[in-house]
N, C-alpha and C positions, 0 to 999 in steps of 0.2 A: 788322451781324448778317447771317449768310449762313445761309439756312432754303429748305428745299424747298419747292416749290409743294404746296398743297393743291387739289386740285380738287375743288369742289363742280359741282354740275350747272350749274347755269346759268353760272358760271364756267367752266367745262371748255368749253361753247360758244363761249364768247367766247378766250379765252384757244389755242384751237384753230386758230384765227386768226392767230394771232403767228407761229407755226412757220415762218410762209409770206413773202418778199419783199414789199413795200408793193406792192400791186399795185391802187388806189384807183382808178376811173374816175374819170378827166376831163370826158370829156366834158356837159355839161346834162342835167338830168334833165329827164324831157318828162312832167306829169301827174302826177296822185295819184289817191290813193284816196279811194273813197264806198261807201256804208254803205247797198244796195236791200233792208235791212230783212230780214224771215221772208219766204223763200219759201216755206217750207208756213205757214199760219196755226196759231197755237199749239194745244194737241190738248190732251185728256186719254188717258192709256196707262196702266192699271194691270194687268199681264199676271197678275199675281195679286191674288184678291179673297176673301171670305168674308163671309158674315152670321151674326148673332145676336143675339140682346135684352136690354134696360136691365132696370133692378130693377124695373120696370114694367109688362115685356113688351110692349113696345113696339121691332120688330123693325129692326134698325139692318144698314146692307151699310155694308161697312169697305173701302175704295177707295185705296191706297198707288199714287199716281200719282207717276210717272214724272217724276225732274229732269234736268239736264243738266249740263253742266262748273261752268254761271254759277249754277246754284241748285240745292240739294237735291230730295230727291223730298218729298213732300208725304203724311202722310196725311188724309182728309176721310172724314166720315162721315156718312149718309146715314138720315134719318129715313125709311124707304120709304115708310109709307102718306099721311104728310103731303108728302112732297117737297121735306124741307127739307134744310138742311145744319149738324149739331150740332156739329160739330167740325171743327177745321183747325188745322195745324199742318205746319212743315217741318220735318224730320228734324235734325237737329243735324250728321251726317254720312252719307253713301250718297247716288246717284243713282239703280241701279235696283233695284227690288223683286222677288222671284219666289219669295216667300215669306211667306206669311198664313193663320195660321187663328186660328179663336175657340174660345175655351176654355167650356163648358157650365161645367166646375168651380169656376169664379174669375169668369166673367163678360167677361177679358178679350181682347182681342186680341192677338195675339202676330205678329209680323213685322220681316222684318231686309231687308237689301240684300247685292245681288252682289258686294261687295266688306266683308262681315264685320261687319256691325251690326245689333246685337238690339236690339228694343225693345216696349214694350209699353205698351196704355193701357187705362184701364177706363172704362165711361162715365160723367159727370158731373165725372171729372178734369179740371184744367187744363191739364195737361202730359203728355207723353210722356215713359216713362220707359226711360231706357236702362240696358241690362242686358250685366255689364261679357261681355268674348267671347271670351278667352285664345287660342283658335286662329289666332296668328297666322298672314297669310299668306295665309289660307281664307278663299271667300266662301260665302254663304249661298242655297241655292238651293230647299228646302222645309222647313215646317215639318209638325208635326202633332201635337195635342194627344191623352196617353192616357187611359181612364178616372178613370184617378186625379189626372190634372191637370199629370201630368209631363208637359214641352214636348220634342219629339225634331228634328231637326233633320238636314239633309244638307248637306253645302257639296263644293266645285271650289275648287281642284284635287286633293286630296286623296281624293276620294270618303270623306271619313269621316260617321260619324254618332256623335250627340252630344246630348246630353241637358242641358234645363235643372231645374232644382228651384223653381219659383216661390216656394217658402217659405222657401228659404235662398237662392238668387240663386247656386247655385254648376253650375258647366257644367261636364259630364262627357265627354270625349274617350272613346266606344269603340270607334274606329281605323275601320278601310277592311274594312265585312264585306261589301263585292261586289270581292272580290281583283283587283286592276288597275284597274278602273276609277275613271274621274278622276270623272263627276259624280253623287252622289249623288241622283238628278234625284227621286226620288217615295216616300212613305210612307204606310204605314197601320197603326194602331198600336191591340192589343187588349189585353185586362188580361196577357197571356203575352206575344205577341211583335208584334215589330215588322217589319213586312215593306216591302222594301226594293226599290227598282227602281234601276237606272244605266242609266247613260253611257258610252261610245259603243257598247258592247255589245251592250246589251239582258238584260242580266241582272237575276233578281229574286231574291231572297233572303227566308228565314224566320229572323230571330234572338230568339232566346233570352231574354227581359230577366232570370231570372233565372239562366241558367246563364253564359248569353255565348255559346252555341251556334250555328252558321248550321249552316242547310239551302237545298238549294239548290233553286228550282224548273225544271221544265223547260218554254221554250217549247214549243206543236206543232212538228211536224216542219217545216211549210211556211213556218213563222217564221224561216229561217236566215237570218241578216245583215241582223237590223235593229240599229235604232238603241238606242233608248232604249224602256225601262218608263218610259212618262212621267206617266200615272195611275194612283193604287191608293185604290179602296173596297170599304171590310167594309161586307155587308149579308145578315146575319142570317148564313148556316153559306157563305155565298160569300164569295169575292177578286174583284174584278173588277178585270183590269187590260189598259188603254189600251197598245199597244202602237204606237212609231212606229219607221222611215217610212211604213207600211202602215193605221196607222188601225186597228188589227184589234183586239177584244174578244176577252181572251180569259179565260172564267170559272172559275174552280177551286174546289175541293170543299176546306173549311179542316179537315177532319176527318182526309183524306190527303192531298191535297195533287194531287190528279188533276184533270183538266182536265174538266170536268163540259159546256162547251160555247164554240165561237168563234163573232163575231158581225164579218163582214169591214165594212170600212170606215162607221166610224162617225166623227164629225168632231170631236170633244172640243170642250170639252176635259175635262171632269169628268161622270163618274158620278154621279148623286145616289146618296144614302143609302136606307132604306127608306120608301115613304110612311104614313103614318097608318093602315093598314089592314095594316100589313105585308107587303103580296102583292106587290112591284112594286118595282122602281127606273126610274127615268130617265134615258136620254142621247142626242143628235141622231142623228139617223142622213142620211147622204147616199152611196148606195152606187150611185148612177145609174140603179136598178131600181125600187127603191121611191119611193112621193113622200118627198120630205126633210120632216123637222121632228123633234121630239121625238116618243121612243118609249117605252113601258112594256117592261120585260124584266120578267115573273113568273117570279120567282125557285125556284116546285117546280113551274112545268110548264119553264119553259128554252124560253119562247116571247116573241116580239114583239108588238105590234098600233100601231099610230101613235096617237095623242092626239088629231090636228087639230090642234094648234098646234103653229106653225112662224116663232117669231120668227127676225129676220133679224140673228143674232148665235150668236156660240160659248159656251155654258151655262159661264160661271166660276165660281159655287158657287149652289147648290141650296137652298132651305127651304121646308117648308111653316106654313103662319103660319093662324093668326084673324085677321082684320081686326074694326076695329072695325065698320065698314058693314057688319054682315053681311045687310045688307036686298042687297044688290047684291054681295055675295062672301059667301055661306053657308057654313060650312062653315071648311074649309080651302082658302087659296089656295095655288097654288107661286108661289112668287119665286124669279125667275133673274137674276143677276150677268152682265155682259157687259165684258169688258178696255176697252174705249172708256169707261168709265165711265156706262154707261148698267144703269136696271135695271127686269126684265120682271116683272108679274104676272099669271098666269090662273086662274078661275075656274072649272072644268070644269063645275060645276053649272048657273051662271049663264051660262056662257059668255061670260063679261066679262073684260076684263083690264085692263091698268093699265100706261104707261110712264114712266118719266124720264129724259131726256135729259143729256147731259153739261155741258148748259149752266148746271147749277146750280152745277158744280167749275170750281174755278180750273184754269188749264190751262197748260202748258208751252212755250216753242217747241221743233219737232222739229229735233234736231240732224240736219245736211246729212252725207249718206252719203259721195258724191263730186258730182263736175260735167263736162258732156258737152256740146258740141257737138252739134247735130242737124242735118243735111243740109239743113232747112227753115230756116238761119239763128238759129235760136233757142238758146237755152240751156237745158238739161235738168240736174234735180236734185232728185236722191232724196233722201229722207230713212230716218234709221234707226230699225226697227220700223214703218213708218210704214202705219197705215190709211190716213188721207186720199188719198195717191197721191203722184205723181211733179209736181214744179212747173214749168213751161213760163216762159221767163221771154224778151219779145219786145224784143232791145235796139233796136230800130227805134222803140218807143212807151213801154217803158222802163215796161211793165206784165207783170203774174204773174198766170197763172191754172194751177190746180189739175187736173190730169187723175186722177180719182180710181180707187182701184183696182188700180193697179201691186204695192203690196208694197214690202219690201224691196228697191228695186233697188241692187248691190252693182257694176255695172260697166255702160256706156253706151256704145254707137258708132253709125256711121250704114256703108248701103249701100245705093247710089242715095237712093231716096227714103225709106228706111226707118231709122229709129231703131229699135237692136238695142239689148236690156234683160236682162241676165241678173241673175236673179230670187237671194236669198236663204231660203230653205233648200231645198236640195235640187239644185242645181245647175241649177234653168230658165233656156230660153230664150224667146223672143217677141218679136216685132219688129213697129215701129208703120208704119201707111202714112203718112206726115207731107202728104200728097194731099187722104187725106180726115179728116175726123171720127174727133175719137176715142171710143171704147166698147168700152169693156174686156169683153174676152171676146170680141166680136169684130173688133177693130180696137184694139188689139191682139189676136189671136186666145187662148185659155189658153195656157199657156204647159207645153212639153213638157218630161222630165227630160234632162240629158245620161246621167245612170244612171255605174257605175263606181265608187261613192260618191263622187262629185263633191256640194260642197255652194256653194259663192261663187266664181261666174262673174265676172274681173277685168277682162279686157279684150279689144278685142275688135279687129284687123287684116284690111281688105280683102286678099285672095289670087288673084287672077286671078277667078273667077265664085263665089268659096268666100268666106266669112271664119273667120279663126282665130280662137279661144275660149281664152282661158287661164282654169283655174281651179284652186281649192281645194279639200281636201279635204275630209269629214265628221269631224267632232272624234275625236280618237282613230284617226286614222290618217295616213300618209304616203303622200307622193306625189300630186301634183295630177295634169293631162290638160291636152293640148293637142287641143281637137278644132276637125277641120274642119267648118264647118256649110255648107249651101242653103239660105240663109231663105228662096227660093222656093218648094220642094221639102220642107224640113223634113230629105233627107237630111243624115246624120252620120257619120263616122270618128271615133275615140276613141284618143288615145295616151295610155295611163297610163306614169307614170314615163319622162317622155322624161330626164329627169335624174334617176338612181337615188334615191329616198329624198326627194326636193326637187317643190316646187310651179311650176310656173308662172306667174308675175306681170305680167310686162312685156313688151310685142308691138313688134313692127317687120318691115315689108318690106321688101326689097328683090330684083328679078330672081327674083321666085316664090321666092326662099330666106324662109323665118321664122323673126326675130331673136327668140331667146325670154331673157329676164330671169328669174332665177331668188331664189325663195326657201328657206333651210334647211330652212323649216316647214310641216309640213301643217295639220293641220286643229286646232281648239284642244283644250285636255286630252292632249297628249302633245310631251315633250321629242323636239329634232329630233336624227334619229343624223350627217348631215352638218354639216360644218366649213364649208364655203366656197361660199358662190351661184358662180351660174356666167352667162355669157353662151355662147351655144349658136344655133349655126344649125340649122334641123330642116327635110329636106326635104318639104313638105305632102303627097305624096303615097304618100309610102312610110310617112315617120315617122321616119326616121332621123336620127340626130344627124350631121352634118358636120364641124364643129368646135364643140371648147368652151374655153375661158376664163375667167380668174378675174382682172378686173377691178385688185383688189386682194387680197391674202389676208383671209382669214377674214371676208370682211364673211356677213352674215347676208340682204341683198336688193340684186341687180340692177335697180333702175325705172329708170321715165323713159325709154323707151326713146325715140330720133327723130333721124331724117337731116337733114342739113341738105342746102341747094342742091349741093353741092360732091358729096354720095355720102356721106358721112362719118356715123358714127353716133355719138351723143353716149348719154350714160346716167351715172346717178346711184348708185354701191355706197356705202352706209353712210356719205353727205355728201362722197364723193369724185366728183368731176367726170373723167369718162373720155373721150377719143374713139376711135375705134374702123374701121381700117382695110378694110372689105369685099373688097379685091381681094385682100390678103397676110394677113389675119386676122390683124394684131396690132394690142393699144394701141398706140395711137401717143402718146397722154399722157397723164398723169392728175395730179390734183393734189388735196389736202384743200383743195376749195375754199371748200364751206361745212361748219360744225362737222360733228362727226363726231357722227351718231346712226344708232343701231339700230332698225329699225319692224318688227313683225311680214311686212306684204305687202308692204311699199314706197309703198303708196299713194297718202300725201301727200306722196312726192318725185315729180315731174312738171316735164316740159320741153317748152316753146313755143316757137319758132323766130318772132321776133314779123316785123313790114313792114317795119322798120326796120334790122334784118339783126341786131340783137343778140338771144342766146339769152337765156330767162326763165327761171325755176324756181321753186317752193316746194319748200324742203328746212328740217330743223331747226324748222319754224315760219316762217319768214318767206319772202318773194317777191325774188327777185336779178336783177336783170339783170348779164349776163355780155359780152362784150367776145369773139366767138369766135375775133378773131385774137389780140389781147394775153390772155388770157384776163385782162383785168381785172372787178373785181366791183364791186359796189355791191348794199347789200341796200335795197330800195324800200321794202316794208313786212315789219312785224316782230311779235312775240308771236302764234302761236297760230293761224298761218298753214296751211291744208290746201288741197289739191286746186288744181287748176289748167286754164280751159279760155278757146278766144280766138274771138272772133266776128269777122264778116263784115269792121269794121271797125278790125282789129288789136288791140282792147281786152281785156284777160285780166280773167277770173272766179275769185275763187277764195273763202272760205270762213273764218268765224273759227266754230266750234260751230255757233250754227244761224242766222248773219247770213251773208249773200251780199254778196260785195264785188264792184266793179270797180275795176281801176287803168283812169284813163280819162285817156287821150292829150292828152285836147285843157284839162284843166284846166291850171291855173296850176304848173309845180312847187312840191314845198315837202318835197324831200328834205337833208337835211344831208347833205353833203360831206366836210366837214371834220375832220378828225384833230384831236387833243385835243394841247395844249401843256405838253412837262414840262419846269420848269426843277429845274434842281440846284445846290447851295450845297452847300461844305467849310466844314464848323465845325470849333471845338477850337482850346484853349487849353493844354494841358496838354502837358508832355513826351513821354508816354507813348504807344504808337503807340493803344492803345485810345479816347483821349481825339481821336481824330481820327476822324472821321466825315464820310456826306455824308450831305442828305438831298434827297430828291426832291416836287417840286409839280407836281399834274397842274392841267389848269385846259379845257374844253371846252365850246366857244361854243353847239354844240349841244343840240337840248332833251333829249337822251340821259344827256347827262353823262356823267362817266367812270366806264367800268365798272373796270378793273383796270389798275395798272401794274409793271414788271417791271424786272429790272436784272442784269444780269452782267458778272463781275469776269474781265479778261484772256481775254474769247472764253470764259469755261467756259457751263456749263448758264445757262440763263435761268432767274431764281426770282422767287416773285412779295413783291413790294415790302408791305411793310406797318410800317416804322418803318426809323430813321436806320441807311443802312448803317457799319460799322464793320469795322477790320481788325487781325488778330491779331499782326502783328509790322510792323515797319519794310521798309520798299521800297518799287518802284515800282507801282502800279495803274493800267489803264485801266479806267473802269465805265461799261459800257455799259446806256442805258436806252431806256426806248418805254413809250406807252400806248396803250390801246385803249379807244374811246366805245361807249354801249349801241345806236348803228346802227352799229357792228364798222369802222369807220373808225379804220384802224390809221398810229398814227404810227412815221415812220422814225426808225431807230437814231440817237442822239446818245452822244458821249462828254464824259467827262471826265478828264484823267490828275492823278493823285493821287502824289505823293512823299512820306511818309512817312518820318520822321526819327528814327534811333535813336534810347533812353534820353540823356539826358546832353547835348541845345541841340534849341534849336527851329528852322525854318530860317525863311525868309523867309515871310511871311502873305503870301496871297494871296486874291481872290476866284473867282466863279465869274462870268464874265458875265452879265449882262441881271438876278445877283440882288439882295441887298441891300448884297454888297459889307461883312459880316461875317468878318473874318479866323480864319484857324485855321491849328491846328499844322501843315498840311501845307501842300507846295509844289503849288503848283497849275501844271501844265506847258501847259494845252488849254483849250479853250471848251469848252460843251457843242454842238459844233455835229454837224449829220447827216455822213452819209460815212465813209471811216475816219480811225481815233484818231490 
């Protein structure tokens, strides 16, 4: 049977493989890997939250915390006045949340995940119930419930909004009413319309629910070039809407639709509703002028005044409640939600308040952003979304401690004594003195914007007294910056679009020239208009490109950049292994050495030059050592492999979700080696050329086992093997086969020649060596041995 390959994913990885000469390292493997556990400790994150009450009235915050690769996200929910926890439950599918509200109408909760999953519970239920979500494709990025109890919806990439019917359970697609924009990021929804805020924009819309009508609102003037309408509350005849990157309030008249008053830098994330008296809403304020905390806006003077209370978190959703104690909370208390899963109560009367810590919720480990070197020897590792901070991890005592504070950090380097930290959202910089003590804010000092719409700082290159800055851009646009920085100084130079239309990713020196790696893609929310990364010399102080190059065609990211002893630069396009000529500027080789994937940044492909003289990598998921004169390979470890960085004494770090690995030198090895063994047998009894057949046995000593094996007839294409081959007419055949194990230990080519005998005598039976020695119709000319036929 002669059949094309299918290639499935994880096949197409392995099988990627084959194309290439047995090129299997020999030599000993030195070490394995171990498993240093979380190095951030596990957290709770629910970036969106909501409150509301049982049939009891008994006021309940609804906390959709944060999973990762290994687990779902988790809803829990929170009896406030007691402190207890009524509910729990993991999602069935979804990791993150950014979408929760409570429905007054029904009673219940409504929230989905970033990747397309509606659900809902009500209190005293057992279960969560999923609610089916036909937008393929689309993730879920707010909710909001109308007076009447219809659930409305925004999701990415798309930017559409969309409607659920809690009575019938049927979801209504009403397309993309902020034209161009990919995320649908905020709503507020009254008996008529629904108003609509995006992504990367900044645009807000009035639509129609029963005509289907938009109207468009207009930012102030001084609002050009923001980001997103990222909050929106009705509160009484106003809109108030949260505007980022700027933090600005900005309030409008729902009668026309005119801008009744702006309130600059306020710190969300949410507006409350109107309080109990109807005169007032609430939201933080920290504008560097005023004392921070929560403030009153009186909605028919269009004035401020501060509260005195200043909890030390960002207001996630808003209620005012009875308590039962009202001997100690008269009145109405607020209760305030905070993303860490924590939740605030005050009493303005009593001046008493009330907290709960997150330690009632189960909690997640925070998956590892990337991994860094720090000048001080140590090992540096962000985590993603991460309140807690950035992890210090000391391979000398083989202990982790927590520098809290940091943020998202999205890229790590050192100069001199300084750990340089570019910050996620917004493209900051800041850099630690690894000398002294640390303390955020100032040691690391705040961290400044590169501005440009720069938003994920990647990496980061010493430059003579400068270091070079690759980054990314803000979702919804193209073209990253290559800037120069003075962490001393704080001075900056800014190059947008040193590669027209493409990102920056990957850094390398040499001789003050900067080696820059490139990505197709900018920022997320918008298709790249370029075909092919590039590798690019750019000179620091002009800006100018030098030369550029294209690795291999059409790949989508240039990483990994790094010289070896020799001058030579190595780097990683789309799982191709390049090296790279500085004096004459051309490859000088490249090979698919490990499977061929696409990554947005490049990120988790990274290259180590280790003490040993052989080159390291994680590309594809797993960690390779490489052979840089034979370029042979061998993959070390495998599944789910990211990031890559090497301490003092040669040992690489790298990363499975949120567990930190070392491959460590000095253990015992316990890599497989070894290629998988196929044998091959001619059957058939019959006259007929069909009735002749081989078949093929893979067998691998290996704990991998055999992943896939393969065979071709006369030098044609290689197909992949899945039952007795077979041949259509009488003649001569050579079948060439091989397999491949799941640590990519590929065996060399073996043959076997096959003579096949017209209609009308059978010829001589023969066998196959080393098989059973089962005769069949054909004449068997060859062994299956390697080499040629």
């Amino acid at each position: 049977m002669l059949r094309a390959i299918r290639w499935g994913v994880s096949l197409a990885l392995l099988l990627s493989l084959l194309g290439l000469p047995p090129a299997q390292a020999t030599d000993p493997v030195r070490g394995a890997e171990e498993s240093l556990g979380y190095p951030i400790a596990t957290q709770v994150l629910s970036p969106e939250s909501s409150l509301g009450t049982d049939s009891e009235g008994t006021l309940l915050a609804f906390y959709v915390t944060n999973g990762n690769e290994e687990v779902p996200a988790m809803l829990q929910v929170v009896d406030v006045e007691r402190s207890s926890v009524v509910f729990q439950q993991r999602v069935p599918e979804g990791i993150n949340s950014w979408a929760n509200a409570y429905s007054t109408v029904d009673g219940r909760v409504y929230f989905a995940t970033t990747d397309g999953h509606l659900y809902s519970w009500g209190p005293g239920e057992g279960r969560i119930t999923q609610h089916e979500f036909p937008l393929t494709g689309e993730g879920i990025w707010r909710l909001a419930v109308a007076p009447d109890g219809i659930v409305y919806g925004g999701t990415y990439p798309g930017g559409l909004l969309f409607s659920l019917d809690p009575a019938t359970g049927l979801v209504t697609n009403h397309g993309q009413v902020n034209t161009g924009e990919t995320y649908l990021r905020s709503i507020a929804v009254d008996d008529r319309y629904v108003y609509a805020g995006s992504q990367p924009n900044a645009r807000l819309v009035r639509w129609d629910r029963e005509t289907g009508e938009t109207l468009a609102l207009t930012l102030p003037s001084g609002l050009t070039g923001q980001n997103a309408v990222y909050d929106l509350t009705l509160a009484g005849d106003l809109l108030f809407a949260r505007v980022e990157s700027s933090n600005t309030l900005v309030v409008y008249n729902r009668s026309d639709l005119s801008v009744a008053n702006v309130v600059p830098k306020i710190t969300g994330r949410v507006i409350s509703g109107l309080d109990p008296t109807g005169e007032f809403v609430l939201f933080r304020l920290n504008n560097g002028v005023d004392a921070s905390g929560i403030y009153r806006y009186y909605v028919d003077e269009h004035r401020i005044e501060p509260t005195g209370f200043n909890p030390n978190a960002f207001p996630g959703a808003f209620a005012w409640h009875e308590f039962d104690d009202q001997a100690n909370y008269p009145g109405h208390t607020l209760v305030m939600t905070y993303y860490r899963g924590r939740t605030y109560g005050y009493n303005f009367e009593s001046r008493k308040g009330t907290y709960h810590g997150e330690s009632i919720l189960e909690a997640t480990p925070n998956p590892i952003q990337t991994i860094g070197a720090g000048p001080d020897g140590n090992i540096y590792i962000p985590g993603f979304l991460s309140p807690p901070g950035i992890a210090q991890f000391d391979p000398t005592t083989d202990t982790t401690r927590l520098l809290p504070g940091a943020g998202q950090v999205e890229g790590v380097g050192s100069f001199d004594d300084l750990l340089l930290l570019g910050r996620y959202p917004n493209g900051q910089l800041t850099a630690y003195d690894t000398t002294k003590p640390w303390a955020y804010g100032t040691n690391p000092p705040q961290p400044f914007q590169i501005g440009d719409d720069q938003d994920r700082p990647q990496e980061f290159v010493r430059v003579g007294d400068e270091v070079a800055v690759s980054s990314v851009p803000k979702s919804g646009r193209l073209g990253g910056s290559l800037t120069m920085w003075d962490p001393y100084s704080g001075n900056t130079r800014v190059y947008t679009n040193v590669v027209d239309q493409q990102s920056p990713v990957s850094l390398a020196e040499k001789d003050g020239l900067v080696y820059v790696g490139t990505s197709i893609n900018g920022g997320y929310g918008i298709d790249p208009v370029a075909t092919e990364a590039k590798l690019v010399g750019v000179d620091p102080v002009t800006g100018e490109v030098r030369f550029s190059v294209a690795p291999i065609p059409n790949a989508m990211t240039v990483s990994g950049l790094e010289f070896d002893e020799q001058g030579k630069l190595w780097g990683i396009a789309d799982g191709a292994l390049f090296q790279f000529d500085p004096e004459t500027r051309e490859i000088l080789r490249v090979e698919q050495t490990f499977p061929r994937t696409r990554s947005m940044y490049g990120t988790t492909s990274v290259i180590e030059f280790g003490k040993d003289g052989y080159l390291y990598a994680t590309s594809a998921g797993a960690l390779w050592r490489v052979d840089p004169a034979t370029w042979e390979r061998l993959r070390l470890a495998h599944t789910g492999v990211r990031y890559l960085a090497q301490d003092g004494a040669g040992n690489l770090y790298f990363a499975r979700v949120a567990t930190l690995y070392r491959w460590n030198f000095d253990l015992p090895g316990a890599i497989d080696g070894t290629a998988p063994v196929t044998e091959a047998e001619v059957l058939g009894d019959g006259q007929r050329p069909d009735e002749v057949s081989v078949t093929l046995t893979a067998v691998d000593e290996g704990g991998a086992g055999v992943a896939s094996t393969q065979y071709r007839v006369n030098g044609g294409d290689w197909l992949d093997y899945d039952g007795a081959i077979t041949f259509p007419t009488g003649g001569s055949y050579v079948v060439g086969y091989r397999s491949v194990d799941g640590d990519a230990n590929v065996e060399g080519e073996k043959f076997v020649n096959v003579t096949v005998r017209y209609p009308g005598g059978c010829g001589e039976h023969g066998t196959v060596e080393g098989n059973n020695g089962r005769p069949g119709c054909g004449n068997v000319e060859g062994s299956p041995n390697a080499g040629n036929p």
